[in-house]
C-alpha positions, 0 to 999 in steps of 0.5 A: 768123517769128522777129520774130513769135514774139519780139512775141508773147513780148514782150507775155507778158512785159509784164503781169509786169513791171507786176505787180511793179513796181504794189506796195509791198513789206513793208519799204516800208510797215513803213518808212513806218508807222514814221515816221508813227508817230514823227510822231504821238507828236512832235506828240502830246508837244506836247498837254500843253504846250498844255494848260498854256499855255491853262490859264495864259493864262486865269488871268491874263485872269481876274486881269486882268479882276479888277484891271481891273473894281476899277480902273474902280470907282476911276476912277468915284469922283469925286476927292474921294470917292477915298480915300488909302491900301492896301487889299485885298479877295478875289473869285473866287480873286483877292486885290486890293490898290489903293493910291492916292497923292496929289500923284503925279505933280504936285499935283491928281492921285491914282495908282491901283495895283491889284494882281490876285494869286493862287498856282500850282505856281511861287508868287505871281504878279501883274498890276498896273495903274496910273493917274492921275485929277485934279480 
């Protein structure tokens, strides 16, 4: 009788002990909410410096563009036509100066340098692209 009756207590007991041990307490979630939110604002404080460096990157793909197209007019022109000298013109935010030297590196072949510039919050800055054409 007395196992039958400690059975019967036994099985009332069980759905009490799983009712408390099923949920979450206030201090758990409040623990856990806080550290998602130090994680969201981690990852939050890295948007503006991503920002930054797309803004960036695209500036000088534009100035590469710029220096890139003035170098293939250059190399176009046949070696005759292609004049010694600096000089400069300004097209869509960019100022590009190419210079061509003669006789460099030997006799017979001409150095094309063409410089993209431009100015930002840190000041002037530049791409430079070279190369050579012969007879």
């Amino acid at each position: 009788m007395r196992r039958q009756r400690d059975l019967v207590e036994g099985i009332r007991r069980r759905p009490r002990r799983a009712r408390r041990a099923a949920g979450f307490s206030l201090i758990e979630v409040m623990f856990a909410l806080t550290f998602l939110a130090v994680g969201i604002l981690a990852v939050a404080a890295m948007i503006p410096a991503g920002t930054r460096g797309v803004s960036e990157s695209r500036v000088i793909t534009s100035s590469l563009m710029a220096g890139q197209l003035k170098m293939e007019e250059l190399r176009g022109t046949t070696f005759k036509n292609l004049a010694v000298g600096t000089f400069s013109d300004t097209t869509s935010g960019f100022t590009r100066k190419w210079t061509v030297t003669d006789s460099i590196p030997t006799a017979g072949c001409k150095r094309i340098k063409v410089t993209a510039g431009w100015t930002n919050k840190q000041g002037g800055q530049s791409t430079v692209l070279t190369s050579y054409v012969t007879r």
